[in-house]
C-alpha positions as YAML, in Angstrom:
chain: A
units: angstrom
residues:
- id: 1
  name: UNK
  ca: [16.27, -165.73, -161.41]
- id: 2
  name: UNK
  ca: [18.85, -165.99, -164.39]
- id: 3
  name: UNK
  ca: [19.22, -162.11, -163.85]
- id: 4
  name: UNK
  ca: [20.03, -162.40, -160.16]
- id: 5
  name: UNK
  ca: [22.84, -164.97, -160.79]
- id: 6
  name: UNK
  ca: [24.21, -162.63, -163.36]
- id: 7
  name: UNK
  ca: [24.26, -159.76, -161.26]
- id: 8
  name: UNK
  ca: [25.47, -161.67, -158.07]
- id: 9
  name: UNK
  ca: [28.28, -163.23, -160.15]
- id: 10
  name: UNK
  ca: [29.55, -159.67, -161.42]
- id: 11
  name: UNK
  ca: [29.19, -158.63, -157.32]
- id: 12
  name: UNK
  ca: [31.31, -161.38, -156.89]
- id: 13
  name: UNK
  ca: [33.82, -161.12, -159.76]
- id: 14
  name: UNK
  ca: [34.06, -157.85, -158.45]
- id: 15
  name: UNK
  ca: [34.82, -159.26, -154.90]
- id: 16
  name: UNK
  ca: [37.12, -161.63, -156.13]
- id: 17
  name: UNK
  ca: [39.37, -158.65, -157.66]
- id: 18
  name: UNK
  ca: [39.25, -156.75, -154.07]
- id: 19
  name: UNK
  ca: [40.85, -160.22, -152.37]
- id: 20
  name: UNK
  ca: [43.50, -160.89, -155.32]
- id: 21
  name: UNK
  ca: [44.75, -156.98, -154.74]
- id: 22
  name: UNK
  ca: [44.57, -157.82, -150.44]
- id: 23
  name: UNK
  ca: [41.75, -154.78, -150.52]
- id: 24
  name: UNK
  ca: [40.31, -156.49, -148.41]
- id: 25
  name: UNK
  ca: [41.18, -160.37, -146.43]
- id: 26
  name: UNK
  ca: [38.09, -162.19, -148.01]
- id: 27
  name: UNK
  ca: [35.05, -162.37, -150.12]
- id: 28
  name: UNK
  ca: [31.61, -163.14, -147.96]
- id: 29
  name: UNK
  ca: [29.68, -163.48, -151.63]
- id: 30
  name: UNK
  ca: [31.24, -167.09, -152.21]
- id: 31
  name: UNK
  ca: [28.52, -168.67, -149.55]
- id: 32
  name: UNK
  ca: [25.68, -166.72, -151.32]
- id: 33
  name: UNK
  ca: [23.26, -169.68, -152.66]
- id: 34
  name: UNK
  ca: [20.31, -169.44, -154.75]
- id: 35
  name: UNK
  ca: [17.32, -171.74, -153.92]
- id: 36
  name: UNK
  ca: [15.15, -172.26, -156.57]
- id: 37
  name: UNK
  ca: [12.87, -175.32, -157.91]
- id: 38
  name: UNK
  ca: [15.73, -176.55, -159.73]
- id: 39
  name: UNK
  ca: [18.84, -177.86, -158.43]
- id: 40
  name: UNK
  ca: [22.49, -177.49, -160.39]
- id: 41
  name: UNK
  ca: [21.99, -180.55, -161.62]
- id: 42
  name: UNK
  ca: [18.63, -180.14, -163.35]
- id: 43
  name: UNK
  ca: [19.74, -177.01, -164.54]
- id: 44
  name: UNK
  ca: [20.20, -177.43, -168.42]
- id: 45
  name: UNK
  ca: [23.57, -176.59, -170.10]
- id: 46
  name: UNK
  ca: [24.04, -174.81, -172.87]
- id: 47
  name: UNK
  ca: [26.78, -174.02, -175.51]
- id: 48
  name: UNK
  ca: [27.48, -172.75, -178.70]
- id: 49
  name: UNK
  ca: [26.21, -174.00, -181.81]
- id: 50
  name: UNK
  ca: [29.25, -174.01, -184.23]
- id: 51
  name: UNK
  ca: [27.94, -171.00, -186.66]
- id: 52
  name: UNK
  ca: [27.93, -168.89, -183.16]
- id: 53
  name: UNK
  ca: [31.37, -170.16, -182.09]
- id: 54
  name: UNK
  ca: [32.22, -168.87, -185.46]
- id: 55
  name: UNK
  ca: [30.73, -165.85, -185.11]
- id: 56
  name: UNK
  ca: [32.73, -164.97, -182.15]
- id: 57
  name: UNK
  ca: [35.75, -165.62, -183.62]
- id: 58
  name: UNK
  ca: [35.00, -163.46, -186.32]
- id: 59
  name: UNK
  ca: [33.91, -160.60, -183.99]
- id: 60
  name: UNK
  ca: [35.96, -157.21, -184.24]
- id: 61
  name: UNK
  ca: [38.98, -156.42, -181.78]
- id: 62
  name: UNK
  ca: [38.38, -154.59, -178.43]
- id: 63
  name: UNK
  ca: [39.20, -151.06, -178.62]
- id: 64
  name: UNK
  ca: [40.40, -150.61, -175.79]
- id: 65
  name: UNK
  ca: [42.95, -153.57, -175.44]
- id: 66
  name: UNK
  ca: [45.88, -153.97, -177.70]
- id: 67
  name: UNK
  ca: [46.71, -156.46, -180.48]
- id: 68
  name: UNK
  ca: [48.35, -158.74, -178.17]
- id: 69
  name: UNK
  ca: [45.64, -158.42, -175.58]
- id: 70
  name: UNK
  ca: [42.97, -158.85, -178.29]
- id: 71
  name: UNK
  ca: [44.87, -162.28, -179.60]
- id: 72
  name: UNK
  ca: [45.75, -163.34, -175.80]
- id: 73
  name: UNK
  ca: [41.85, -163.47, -175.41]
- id: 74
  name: UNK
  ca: [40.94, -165.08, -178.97]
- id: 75
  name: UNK
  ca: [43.53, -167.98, -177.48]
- id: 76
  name: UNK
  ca: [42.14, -168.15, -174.38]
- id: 77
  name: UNK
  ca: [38.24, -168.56, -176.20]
- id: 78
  name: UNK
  ca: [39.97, -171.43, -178.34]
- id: 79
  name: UNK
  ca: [41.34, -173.25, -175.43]
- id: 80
  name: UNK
  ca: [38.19, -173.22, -173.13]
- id: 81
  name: UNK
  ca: [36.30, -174.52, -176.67]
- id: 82
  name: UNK
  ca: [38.63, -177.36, -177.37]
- id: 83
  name: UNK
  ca: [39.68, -178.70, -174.55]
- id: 84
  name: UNK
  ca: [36.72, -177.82, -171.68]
- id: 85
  name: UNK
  ca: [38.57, -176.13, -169.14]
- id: 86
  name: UNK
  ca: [36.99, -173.66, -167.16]
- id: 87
  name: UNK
  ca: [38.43, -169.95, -167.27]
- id: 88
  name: UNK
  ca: [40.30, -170.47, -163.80]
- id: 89
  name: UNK
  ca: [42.20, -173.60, -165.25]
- id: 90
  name: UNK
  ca: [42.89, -171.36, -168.89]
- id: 91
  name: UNK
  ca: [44.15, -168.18, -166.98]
- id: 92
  name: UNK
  ca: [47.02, -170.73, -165.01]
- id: 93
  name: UNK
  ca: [47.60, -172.68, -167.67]
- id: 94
  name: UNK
  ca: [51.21, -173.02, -168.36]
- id: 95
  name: UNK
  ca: [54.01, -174.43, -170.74]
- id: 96
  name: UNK
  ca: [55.04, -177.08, -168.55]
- id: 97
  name: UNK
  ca: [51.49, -178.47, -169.10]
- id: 98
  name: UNK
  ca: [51.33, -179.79, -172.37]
- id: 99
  name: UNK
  ca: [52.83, -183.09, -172.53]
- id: 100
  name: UNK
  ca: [53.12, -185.54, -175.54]
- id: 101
  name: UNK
  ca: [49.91, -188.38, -176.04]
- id: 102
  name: UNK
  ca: [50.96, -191.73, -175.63]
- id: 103
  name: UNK
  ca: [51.04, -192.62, -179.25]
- id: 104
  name: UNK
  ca: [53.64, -189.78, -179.32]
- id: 105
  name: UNK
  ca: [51.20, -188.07, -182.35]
- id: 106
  name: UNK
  ca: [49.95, -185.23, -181.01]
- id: 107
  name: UNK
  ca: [49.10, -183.64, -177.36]
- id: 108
  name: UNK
  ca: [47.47, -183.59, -174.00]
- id: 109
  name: UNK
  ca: [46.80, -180.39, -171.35]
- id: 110
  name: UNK
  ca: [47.58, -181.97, -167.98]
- id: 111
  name: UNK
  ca: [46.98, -179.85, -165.11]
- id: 112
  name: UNK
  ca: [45.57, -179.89, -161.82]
- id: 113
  name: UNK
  ca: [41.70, -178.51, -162.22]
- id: 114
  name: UNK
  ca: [41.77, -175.56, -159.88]
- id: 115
  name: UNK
  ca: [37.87, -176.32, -158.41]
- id: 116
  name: UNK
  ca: [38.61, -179.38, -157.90]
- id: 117
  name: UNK
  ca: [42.05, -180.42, -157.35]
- id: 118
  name: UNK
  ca: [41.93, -183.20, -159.20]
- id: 119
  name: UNK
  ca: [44.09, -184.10, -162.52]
- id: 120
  name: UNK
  ca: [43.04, -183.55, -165.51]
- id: 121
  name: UNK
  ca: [44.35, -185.02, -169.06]
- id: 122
  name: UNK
  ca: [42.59, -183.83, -172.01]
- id: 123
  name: UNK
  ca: [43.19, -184.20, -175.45]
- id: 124
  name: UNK
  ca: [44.87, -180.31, -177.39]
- id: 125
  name: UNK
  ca: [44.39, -179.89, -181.01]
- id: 126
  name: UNK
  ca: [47.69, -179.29, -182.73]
- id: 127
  name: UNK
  ca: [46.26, -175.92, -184.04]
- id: 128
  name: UNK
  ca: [45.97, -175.07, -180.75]
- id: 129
  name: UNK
  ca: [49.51, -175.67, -179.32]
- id: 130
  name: UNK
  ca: [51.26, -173.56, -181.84]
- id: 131
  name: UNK
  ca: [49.10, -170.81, -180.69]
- id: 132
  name: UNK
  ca: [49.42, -171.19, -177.27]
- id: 133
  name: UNK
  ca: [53.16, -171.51, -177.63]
- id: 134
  name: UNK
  ca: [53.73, -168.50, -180.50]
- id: 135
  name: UNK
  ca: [52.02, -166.65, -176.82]
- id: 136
  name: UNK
  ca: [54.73, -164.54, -175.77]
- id: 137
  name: UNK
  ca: [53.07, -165.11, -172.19]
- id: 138
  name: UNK
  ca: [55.12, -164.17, -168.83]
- id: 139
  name: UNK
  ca: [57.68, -166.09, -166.91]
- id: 140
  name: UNK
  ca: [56.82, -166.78, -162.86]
- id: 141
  name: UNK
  ca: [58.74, -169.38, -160.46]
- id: 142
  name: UNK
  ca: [60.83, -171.18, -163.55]
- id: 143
  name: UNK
  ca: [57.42, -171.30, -165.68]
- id: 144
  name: UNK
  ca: [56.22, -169.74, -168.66]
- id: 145
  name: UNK
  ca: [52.36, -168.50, -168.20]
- id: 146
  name: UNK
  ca: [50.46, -168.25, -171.76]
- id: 147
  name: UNK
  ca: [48.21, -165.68, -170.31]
- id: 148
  name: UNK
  ca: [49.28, -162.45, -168.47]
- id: 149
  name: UNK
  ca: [46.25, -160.66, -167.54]
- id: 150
  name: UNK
  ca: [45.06, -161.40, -164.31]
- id: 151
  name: UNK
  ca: [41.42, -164.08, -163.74]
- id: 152
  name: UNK
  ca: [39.12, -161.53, -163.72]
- id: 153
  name: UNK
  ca: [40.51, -159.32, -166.35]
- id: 154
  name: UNK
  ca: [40.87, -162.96, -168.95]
- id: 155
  name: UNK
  ca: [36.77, -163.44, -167.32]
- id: 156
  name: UNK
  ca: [35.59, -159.76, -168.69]
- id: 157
  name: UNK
  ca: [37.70, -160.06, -171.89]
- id: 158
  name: UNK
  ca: [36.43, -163.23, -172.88]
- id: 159
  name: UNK
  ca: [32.86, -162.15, -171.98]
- id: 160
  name: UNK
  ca: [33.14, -159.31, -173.83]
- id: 161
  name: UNK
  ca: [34.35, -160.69, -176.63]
- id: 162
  name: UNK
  ca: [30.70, -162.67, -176.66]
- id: 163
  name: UNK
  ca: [28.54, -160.06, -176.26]
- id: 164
  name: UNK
  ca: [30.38, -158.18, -179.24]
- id: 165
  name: UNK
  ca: [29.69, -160.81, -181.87]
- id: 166
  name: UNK
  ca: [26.01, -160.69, -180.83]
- id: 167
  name: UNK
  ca: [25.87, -157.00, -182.17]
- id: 168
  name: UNK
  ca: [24.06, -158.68, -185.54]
- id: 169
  name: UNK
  ca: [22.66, -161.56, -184.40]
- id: 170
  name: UNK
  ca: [21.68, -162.42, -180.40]
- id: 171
  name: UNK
  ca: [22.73, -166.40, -179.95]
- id: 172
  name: UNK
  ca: [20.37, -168.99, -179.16]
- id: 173
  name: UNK
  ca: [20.98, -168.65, -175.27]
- id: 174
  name: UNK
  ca: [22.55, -166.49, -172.47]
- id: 175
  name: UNK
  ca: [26.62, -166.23, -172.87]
- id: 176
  name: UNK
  ca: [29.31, -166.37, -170.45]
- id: 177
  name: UNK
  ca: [32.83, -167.69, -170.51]
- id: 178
  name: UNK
  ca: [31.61, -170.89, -169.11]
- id: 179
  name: UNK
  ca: [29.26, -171.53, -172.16]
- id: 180
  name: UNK
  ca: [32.75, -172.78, -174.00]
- id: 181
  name: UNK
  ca: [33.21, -175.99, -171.58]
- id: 182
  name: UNK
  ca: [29.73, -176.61, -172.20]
- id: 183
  name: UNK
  ca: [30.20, -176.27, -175.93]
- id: 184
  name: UNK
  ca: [33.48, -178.55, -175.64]
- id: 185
  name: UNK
  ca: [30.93, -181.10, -174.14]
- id: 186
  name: UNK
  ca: [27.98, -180.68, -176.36]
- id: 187
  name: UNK
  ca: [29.63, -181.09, -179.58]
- id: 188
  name: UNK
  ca: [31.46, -183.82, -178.65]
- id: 189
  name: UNK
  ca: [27.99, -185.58, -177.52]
- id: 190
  name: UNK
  ca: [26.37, -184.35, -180.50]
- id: 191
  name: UNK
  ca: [28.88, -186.39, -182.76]
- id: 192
  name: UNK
  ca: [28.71, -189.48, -180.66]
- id: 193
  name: UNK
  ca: [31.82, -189.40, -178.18]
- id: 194
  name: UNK
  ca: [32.03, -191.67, -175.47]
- id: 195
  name: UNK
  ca: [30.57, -189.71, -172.44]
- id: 196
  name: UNK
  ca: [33.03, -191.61, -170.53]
- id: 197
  name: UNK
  ca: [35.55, -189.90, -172.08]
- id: 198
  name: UNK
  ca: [33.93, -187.05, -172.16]
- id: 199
  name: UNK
  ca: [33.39, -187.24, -168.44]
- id: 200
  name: UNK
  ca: [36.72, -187.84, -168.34]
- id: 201
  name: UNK
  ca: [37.95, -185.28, -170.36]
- id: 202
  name: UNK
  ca: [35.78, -182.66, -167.74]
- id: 203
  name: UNK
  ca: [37.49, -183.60, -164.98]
- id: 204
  name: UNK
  ca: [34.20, -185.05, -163.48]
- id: 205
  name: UNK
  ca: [33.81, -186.92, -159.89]
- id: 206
  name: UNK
  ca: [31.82, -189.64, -162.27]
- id: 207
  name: UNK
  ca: [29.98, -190.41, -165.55]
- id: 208
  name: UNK
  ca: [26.99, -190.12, -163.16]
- id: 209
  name: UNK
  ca: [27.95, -186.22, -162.67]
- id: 210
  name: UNK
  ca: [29.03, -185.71, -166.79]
- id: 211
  name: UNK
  ca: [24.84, -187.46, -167.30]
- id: 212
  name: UNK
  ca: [23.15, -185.12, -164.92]
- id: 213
  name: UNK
  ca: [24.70, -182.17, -166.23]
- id: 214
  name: UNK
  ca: [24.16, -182.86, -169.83]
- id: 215
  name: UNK
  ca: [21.74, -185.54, -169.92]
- id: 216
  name: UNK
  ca: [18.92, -183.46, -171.83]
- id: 217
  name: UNK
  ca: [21.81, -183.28, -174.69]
- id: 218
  name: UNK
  ca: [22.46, -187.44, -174.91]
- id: 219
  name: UNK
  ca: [18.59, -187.95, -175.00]
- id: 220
  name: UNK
  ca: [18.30, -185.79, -178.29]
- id: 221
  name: UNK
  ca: [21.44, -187.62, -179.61]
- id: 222
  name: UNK
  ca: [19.66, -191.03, -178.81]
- id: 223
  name: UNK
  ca: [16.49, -189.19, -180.51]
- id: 224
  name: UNK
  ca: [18.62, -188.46, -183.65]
- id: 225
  name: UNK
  ca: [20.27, -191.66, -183.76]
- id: 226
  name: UNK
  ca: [17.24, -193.99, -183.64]
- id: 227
  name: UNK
  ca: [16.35, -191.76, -186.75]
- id: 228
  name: UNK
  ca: [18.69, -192.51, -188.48]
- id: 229
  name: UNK
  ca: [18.94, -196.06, -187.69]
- id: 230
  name: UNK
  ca: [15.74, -196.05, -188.69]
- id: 231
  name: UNK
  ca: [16.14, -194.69, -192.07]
- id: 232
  name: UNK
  ca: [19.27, -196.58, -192.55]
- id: 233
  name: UNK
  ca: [16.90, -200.11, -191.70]
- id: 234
  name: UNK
  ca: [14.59, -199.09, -194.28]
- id: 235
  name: UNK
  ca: [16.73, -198.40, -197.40]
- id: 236
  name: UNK
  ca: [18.44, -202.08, -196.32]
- id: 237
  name: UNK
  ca: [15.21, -203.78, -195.88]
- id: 238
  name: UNK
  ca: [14.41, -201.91, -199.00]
- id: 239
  name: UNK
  ca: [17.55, -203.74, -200.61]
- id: 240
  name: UNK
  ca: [16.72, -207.16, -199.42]
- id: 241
  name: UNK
  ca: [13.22, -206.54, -200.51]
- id: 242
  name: UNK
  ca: [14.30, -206.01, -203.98]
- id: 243
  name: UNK
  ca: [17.07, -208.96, -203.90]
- id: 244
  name: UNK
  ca: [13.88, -211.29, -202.82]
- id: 245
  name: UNK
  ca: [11.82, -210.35, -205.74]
- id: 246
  name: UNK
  ca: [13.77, -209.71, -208.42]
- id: 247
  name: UNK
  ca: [12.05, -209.11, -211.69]
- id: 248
  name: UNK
  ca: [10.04, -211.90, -213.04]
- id: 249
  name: UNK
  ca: [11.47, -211.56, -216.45]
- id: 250
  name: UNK
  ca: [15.03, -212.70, -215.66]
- id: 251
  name: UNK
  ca: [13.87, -215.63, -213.48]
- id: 252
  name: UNK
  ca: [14.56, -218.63, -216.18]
- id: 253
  name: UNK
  ca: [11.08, -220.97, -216.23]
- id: 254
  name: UNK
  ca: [12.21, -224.69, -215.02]
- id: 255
  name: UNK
  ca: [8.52, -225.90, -216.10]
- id: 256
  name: UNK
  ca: [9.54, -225.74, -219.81]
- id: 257
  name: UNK
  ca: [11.15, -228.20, -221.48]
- id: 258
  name: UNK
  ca: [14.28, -227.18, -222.48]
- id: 259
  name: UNK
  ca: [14.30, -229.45, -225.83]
...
C-alpha cells in the first residue's frame, strides 16, 4: 500500500507540473483516495532521528544542479526541519514574512499556510534567517522569493537530497520531503514542548488534530518520563531514607549521665 501512494504521488507530482506549465487545464489525480484499514489519522508519523537529519546535511552535492541550486535546497531542508512547514509553504516563502517576536529577540515566519489558508506564526532560529536572507532568491510583484525553482522542482531536489545520504546507511523509515514537518514535531515532543504550541506552531484546526497525528509519539514521551520520574523518586526517597537513619555512631546517647 505504501508503494502505491508513492507511485500515485510521483503520477501526481508529475500532473501537478503539466497544470503549473497550462499543458493541460487540470489534474484529475487530486480526487484519487486510498481506502485502507487505517485512516490518516491512525496512520503513524514519522521523522528523522537527529544523527539522520545530520546525515543529510552532510550528504554530497547534486551533480547535476549548481552550487547555488545545491545550497537553495540545503536551505529549503533547514527550513521545513525548524520551523514545520510543508514544502508548498517553503517554496512561497518570502522576505516580507519574517517578522520580529514580540520580545523583539529573535524571529517568527508568518505566512498564510497554503493547504489551509489559515495563518501561521512559528518560531525561526536565528541561524536560519541569515541563511534565508544571504539567498540571493528572485524578485516577483514588489517581493523577494528565497527560493527560485519552481514546487515540484524544490519537491524532487529535496527528495533527492534524502535518498543520497542513505547511500551508507538506509534510515529508520521511508523518506520524503514531508518527513521534515514531522521531524519539526517529533523532536519538539520528544523534549517535552507544549503540544499546544506545537499544534500551534503546525498550523493545526486543533490540539485534537496535532494528538491524532502524533499521539503514538506523546505516549512514548509519557513512557520515558514516568521513568525517569521514577528513578528521580528513588534516589530522593533514597536521600530521605538516609537523613532518617543516620549512623548510630553520631547519634549522642541522652540515657547517660552526662556527669
Amino acid at each position: 500500500m505504501s508503494t502505491r501512494r508513492t507511485e500515485l504521488e510521483r503520477f501526481r507530482t508529475f500532473l501537478r507540473e503539466c497544470v503549473e506549465n497550462e499543458w493541460m487545464p487540470k489534474s484529475g489525480a487530486e480526487k484519487i483516495k486510498f481506502r485502507n484499514q487505517k485512516t490518516a489519522a491512525q496512520e503513524e508519523r514519522y521523522g528523522l532521528e537527529l544523527e539522520e537529519y545530520e546525515q543529510m546535511m552532510a550528504a554530497p552535492d547534486s551533480p547535476d544542479l549548481t552550487e547555488p541550486q545545491n545550497h537553495e535546497t540545503r536551505v529549503a531542508t533547514e527550513l521545513m526541519r525548524w520551523t514545520g512547514m510543508r514544502i508548498s509553504d517553503a517554496h512561497k516563502f518570502t522576505a516580507a514574512e519574517i517578522v520580529g517576536n514580540q520580545k523583539g529577540d529573535g524571529w517568527n515566519a508568518d505566512f498564510i499556510q497554503k493547504k489551509t489558508k489559515r495563518r501561521c506564526l512559528t518560531p525561526l532560529p536565528e541561524h536560519l534567517v541569515k541563511m534565508l536572507h544571504a539567498l540571493p532568491g528572485q524578485w516577483k510583484d514588489g517581493q523577494k522569493y528565497f527560493f527560485t525553482c519552481s514546487y515540484t522542482a524544490l519537491r524532487m531536489r529535496v527528495d533527492a537530497l534524502g535518498q543520497r545520504a542513505q547511500r551508507d546507511q538506509p534510515f529508520r523509515h521511508a523518506f520524503s520531503p514531508h518527513c521534515l514537518r514531522h521531524t519539526f514535531a517529533i523532536q519538539h515532543i520528544n523534549v517535552g514542548t507544549d503540544v499546544k504550541l506545537i499544534s500551534k506552531w503546525l498550523g493545526h484546526e486543533s490540539v485534537a488534530v496535532t494528538l491524532a497525528h502524533y499521539g503514538n509519539w506523546i505516549k512514548e514521551t509519557q513512557r520515558l518520563a514516568e521513568d525517569v520520574s521514577r528513578d528521580a523518586n528513588a534516589r530522593m526517597m533514597a536521600k530521605v531514607a538516609a537523613l532518617r537513619s543516620p549512623d548510630p555512631t553520631t547519634i549522642p546517647n541522652v540515657c547517660e549521665n552526662p556527669n
